[in-house]
C-alpha positions as CSV (number, residue, x, y, z in Angstrom):
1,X,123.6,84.6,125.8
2,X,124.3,81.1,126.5
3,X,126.6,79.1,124.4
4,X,125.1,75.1,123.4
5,X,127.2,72.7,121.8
6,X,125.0,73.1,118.5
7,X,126.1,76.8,118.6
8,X,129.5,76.3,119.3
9,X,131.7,76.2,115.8
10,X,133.2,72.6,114.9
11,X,136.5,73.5,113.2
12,X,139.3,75.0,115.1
13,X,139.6,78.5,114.8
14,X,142.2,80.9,115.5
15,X,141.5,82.9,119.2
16,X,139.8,79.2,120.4
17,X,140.7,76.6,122.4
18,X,141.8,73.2,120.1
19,X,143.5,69.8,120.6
20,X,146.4,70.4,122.2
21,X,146.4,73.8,122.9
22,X,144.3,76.8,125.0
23,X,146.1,79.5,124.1
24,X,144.3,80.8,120.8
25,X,147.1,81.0,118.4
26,X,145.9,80.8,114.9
27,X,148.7,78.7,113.9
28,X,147.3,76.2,116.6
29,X,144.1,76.1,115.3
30,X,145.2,75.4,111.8
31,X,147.8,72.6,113.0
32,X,144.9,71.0,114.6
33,X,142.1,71.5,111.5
34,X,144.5,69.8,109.5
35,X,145.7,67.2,111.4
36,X,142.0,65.7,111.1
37,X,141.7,62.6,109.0
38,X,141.0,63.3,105.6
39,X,141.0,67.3,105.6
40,X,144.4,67.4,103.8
41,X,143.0,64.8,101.4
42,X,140.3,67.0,100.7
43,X,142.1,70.1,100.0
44,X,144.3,68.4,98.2
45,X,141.5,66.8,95.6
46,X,140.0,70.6,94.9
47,X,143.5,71.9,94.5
48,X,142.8,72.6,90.8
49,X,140.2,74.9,91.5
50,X,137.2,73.2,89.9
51,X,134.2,72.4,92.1
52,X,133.4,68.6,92.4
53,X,130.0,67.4,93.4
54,X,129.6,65.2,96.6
55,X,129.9,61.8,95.1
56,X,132.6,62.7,93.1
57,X,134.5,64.5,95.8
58,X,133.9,61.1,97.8
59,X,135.3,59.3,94.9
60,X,138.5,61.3,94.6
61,X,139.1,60.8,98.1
62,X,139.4,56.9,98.0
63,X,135.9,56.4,99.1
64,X,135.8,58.5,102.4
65,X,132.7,58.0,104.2
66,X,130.1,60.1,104.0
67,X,130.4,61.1,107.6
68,X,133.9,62.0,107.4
69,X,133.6,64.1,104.3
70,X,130.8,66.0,105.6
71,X,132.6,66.3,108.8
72,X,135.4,67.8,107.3
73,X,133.6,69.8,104.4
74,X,131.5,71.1,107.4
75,X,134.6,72.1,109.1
76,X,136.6,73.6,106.2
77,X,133.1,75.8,105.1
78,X,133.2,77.1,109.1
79,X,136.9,77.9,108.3
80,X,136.1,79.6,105.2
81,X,138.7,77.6,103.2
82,X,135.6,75.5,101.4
83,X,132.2,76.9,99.5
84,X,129.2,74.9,98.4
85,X,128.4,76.3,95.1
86,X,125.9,75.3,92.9
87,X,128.3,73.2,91.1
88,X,129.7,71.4,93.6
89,X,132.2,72.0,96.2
90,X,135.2,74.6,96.1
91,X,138.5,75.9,97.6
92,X,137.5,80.0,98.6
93,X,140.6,82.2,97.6
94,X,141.5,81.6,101.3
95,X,141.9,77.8,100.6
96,X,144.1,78.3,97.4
97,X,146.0,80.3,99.2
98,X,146.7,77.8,101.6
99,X,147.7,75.4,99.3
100,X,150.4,77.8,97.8
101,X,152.3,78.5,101.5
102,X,152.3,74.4,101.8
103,X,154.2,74.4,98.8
104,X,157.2,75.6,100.9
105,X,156.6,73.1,102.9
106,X,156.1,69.9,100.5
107,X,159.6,70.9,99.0
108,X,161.5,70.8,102.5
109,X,159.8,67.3,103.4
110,X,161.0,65.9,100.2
111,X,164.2,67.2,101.0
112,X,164.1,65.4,104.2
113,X,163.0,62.3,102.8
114,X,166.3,62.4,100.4
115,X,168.2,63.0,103.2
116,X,167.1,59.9,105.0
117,X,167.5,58.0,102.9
118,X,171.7,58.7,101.6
């Protein structure tokens, strides 16, 4: 079976070559999905768990193009860390869960950011 570039999945996954890096490693792959403009954004608008429609999504993010969100919405879906349900869209359990383990990680950069500035 021949591999096209339609065929071929968009977001970085874990055990694929991504920006930066060929060896796989899932952490990698997530480094690189979320280093794309406006995918932290985005998670970070659904972190309450309610869907939000397109427009509104598009809203809370500043007013992201419509290419970008459906770049990264597209992405995230592939990654399983965003559904389309009939409301609107949503963080999977996966996605909320990703949140929580970058809560770690928001305190230690505020920690930082006191430090630098003593």
């Amino acid at each position: 079976m021949t591999t096209t570039a339609s065929s071929r999945p968009k977001a970085p996954l874990p055990g694929t070559r991504v920006r930066g890096s060929a060896s796989g490693r899932p952490i990698m792959a997530l480094l690189d999905l979320l280093g794309r403009r406006g995918t932290l954004r985005l998670l970070w608008e659904l972190r309450d768990g309610q869907p939000q429609k397109f427009r509104t999504l598009q809203q809370s993010m500043g007013g992201a193009s419509p290419t970008l969100l459906n770049s990264r919405a597209k992405e995230l879906r592939e990654a399983q860390l965003l559904e389309l349900r009939p409301e609107g869209y949503a963080l999977t359990a996966r996605g909320l869960g990703l949140l929580d383990e970058l809560g770690p990680l928001d305190r230690w950069a505020q920690n930082w950011a006191r430090a630098l500035t003593r």
